[in-house]
N, C-alpha and C positions, 0 to 999 in steps of 0.2 A: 594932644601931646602932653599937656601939664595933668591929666586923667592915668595915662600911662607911667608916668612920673611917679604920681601919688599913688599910684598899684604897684609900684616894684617898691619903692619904700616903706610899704605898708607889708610887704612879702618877707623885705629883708627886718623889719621887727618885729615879725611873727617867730621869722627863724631864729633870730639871738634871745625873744623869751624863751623859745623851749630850750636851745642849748644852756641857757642861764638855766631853765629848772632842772632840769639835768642835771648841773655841776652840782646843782643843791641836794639833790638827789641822792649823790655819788655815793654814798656809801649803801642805800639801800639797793642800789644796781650792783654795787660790787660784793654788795653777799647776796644775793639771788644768783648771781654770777660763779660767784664761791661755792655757792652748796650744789646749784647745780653740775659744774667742775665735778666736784667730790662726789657726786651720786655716779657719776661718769668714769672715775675710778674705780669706785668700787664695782661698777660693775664689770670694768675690762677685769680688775682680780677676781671673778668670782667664775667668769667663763673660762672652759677648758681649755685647753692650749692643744695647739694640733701641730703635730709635727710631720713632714713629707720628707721621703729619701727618696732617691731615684739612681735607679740602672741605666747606664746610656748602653744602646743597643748599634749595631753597623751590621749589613748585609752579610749573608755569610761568604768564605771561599769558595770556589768553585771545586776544590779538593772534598772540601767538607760534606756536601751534596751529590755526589759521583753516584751515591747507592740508590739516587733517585732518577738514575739513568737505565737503571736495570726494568726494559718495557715502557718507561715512561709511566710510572705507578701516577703518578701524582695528578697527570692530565696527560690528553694527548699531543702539550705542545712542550718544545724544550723545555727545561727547568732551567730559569737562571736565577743569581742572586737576587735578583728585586724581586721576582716573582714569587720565589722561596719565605723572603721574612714579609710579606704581603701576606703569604696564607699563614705565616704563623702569627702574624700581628691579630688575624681572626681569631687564635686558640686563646691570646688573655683575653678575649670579650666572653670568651665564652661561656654559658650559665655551667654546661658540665665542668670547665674549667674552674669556677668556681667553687659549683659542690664539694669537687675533690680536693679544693684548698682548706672549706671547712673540716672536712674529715680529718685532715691532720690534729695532731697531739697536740692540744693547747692553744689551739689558733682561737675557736671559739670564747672558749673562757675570758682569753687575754683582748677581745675585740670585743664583745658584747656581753649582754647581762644574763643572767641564766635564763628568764623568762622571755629571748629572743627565740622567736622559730629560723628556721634555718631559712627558707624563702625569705622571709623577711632581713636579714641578713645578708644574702644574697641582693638584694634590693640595695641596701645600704651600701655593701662592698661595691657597689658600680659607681658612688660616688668616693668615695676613698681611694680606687682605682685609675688613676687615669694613664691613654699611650698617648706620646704627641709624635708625629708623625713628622718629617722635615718639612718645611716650605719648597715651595716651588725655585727661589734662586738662591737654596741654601746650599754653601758649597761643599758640603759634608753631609752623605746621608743617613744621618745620624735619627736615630729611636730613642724617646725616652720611656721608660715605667718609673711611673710613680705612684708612690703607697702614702698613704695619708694614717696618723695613728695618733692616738692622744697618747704615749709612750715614745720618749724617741730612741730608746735601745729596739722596741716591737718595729716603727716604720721600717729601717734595713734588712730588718732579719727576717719580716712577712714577704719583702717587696724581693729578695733573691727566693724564700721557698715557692713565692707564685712564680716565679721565672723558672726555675728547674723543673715545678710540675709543668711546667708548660712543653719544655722542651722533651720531660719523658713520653708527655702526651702524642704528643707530634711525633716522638719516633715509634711509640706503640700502632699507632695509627694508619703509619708508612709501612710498618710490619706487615700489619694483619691485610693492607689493601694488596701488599707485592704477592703475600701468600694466595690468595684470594685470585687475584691474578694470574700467575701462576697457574692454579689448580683449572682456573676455567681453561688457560689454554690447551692444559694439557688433553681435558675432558676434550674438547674439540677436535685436536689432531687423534685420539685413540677412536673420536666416533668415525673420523673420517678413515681412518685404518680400516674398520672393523666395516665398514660401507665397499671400499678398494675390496676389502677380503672378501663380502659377500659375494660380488657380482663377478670378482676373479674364480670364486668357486662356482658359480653357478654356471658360467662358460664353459668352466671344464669337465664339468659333469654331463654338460651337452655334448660336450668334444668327444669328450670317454661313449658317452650313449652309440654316438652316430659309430666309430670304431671297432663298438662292439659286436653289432650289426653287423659289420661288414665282415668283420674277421669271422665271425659264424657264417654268415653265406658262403665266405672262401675258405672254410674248412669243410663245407656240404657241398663244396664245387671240386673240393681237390686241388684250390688254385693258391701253389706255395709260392711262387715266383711272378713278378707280375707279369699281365699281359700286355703285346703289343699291339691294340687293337684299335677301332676308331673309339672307342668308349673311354678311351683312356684319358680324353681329355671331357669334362664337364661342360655341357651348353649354359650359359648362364641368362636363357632366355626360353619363354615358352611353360607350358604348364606341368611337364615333367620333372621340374629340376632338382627336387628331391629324388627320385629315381637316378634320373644322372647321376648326380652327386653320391648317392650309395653305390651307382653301377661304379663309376671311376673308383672309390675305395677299395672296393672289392677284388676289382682287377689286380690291385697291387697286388695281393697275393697276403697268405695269413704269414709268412714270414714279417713282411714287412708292418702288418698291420699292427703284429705284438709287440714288437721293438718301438712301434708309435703310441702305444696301450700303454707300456712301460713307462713313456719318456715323459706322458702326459700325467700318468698319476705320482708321476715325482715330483715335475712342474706344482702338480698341486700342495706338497709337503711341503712346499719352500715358497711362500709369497714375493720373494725378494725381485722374481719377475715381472711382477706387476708394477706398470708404470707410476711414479711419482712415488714408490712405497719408500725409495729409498730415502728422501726429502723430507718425510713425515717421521722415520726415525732418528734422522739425523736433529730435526730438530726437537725431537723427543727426548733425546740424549744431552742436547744445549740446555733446556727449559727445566729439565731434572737436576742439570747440574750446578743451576742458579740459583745463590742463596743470598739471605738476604745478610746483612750485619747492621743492627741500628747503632748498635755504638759507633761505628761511623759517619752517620750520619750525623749533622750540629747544624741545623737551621738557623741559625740568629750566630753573630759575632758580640760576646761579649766585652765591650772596651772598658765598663768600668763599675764594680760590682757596687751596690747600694751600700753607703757610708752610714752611719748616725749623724744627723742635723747640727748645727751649731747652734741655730735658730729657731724658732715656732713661725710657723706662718700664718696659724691663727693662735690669740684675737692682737689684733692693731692697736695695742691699746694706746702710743702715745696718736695715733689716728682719731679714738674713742674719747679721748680725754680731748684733743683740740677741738671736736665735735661738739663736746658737751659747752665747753666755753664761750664759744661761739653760738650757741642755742641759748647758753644762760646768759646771755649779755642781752642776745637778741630779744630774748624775754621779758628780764627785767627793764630795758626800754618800754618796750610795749606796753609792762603794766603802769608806769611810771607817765607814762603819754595817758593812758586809759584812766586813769585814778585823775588826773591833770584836769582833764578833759570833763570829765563828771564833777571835778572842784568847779571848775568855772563855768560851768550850764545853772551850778544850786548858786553860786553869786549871783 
């Protein structure tokens, strides 16, 4: 026990010598302290300042999206609002979306150095770029874009022009797939017409064949008016029934055969006969008639266009500067302990 005594006594006059050298110390700690501080400012002054604006974005109306009901261009399932600023949340990821940011007038210049290639640039813009998306118990489903820019009149003004090419993107896009669309259905209902018309002429041309036949037999028989005879009705069994079926024509007589010669090759000037034909124009006529309007169309609700900063959000400098104070203090201890240390080992 009196062992344990004389170790915690001996612990606590270890610990008041160092804090006594220390005090002694003080000043060589408080300028290592100092300078270290001060190398800590100049560096927060010497790094760039970054400044970010942001778009806050909202789902679009149900109004505003109607033209993406036209066939359901988009996918095969309804189009609703969430689903809508979900695919166009895709377009600012997008590397073409990018490209065609760079192409604009001045973007480059004013974002990178002349000796940036454009890939490379594109690289960069994805960190400059950021969307946040809402949280799962957010009670507003609210989007943000945010544009990051060492300018803070550039952050707003880049972060709406990538938002408007975005939204032209998406309505060119919506264009070209309705047309596209469109053309293939049409392509499809004109083959199946032109399929209906084959095989509606080829019947009739059979029709007409067998007709003609007959009406020659019954103008080499003499037989104007039909006959009342047992022939007159066709067996529709047995190995004759071709013959049948010419004999029963025939019978009728060539009066009637030509008035049936007639009625058939008019049948065939006019398809509208043909079953289902009228369906296939009908909606030939719908599918022709639908156009598209992308100015209608607005994917995204804009609730509140990109401002200019009041602030930088990079660098932290009184963050940089407590850091440094803190490291310089931390250090000058340590050399102050270490210099201590090696004095009293050469004693």
């Amino acid at each position: 026990m009196n062992n344990n005594i004389k170790n915690s006594h001996k612990e606590e006059m270890n610990m008041l010598e160092i804090l006594n050298h220390l005090w002694q110390e003080k000043i060589l700690i408080f300028s290592i302290t100092f300078i270290i501080t001060l190398i800590g400012v100049g560096v927060s002054l010497l790094l760039t300042p970054v400044y970010e604006s942001k778009v806050e974005l909202l789902p679009p109306s149900k109004s505003s999206i109607l033209e993406l009901s036209l066939g359901n261009i988009r996918s095969k399932q309804e189009q609703t609002s969430e689903h809508v600023i979900k695919d166009f949340i895709q377009y600012l990821k997008s590397n073409e979306l990018l490209r065609n940011f760079l192409d604009q007038e001045g973007v480059m210049s004013s974002l990178f150095d002349q000796n940036t290639t454009k890939e490379k640039a594109i690289s960069k813009l994805d960190k400059m770029i950021k969307v946040v998306s809402p949280g799962k118990r957010a009670y507003k489903p609210q989007y943000y874009l945010k544009f990051q820019s060492k300018d803070a009149d550039d952050a707003p003004r880049f972060a709406n022009l990538l938002l408007q090419l975005a939204i032209d993107q998406y309505r060119k896009d919506a264009y070209l797939t309705f047309y596209s669309w469109r053309e293939a259905e049409v392509l499809a209902l004109e083959s199946k017409k032109n399929s209906l018309i084959d095989t509606y002429e080829k019947r009739l041309d059979e029709e007409i064949a067998k007709l003609k036949e007959a009406y020659n037999i019954a103008q080499r028989l003499n037989i104007v008016e039909p006959l009342l005879t047992s022939h007159t009705t066709p067996r529709l069994n047995g190995t004759s029934l071709i013959s049948d079926e010419l004999r029963y024509l025939y019978f009728q007589g060539s009066k009637a055969l030509k008035a049936e010669l007639d009625v058939v090759r008019e049948r065939k000037k006019n398809p509208i006969f043909i079953q289902g034909m009228v369906d296939i124009e009908q909606n030939l006529i719908l599918l022709k008639s639908l156009n598209f309007n992308d100015k209608n169309l607005t994917p995204v609700k804009i609730d509140r266009f990109a401002t200019a900063p009041a602030n930088k959000i990079k660098p932290h400098r009184s963050f940089i500067v407590a850091i440094s104070g803190v490291f310089g203090a931390f250090l000058a201890v340590m050399l102050v302990l270490i210099r201590n240390r090696i004095h009293n080992h050469q004693a």
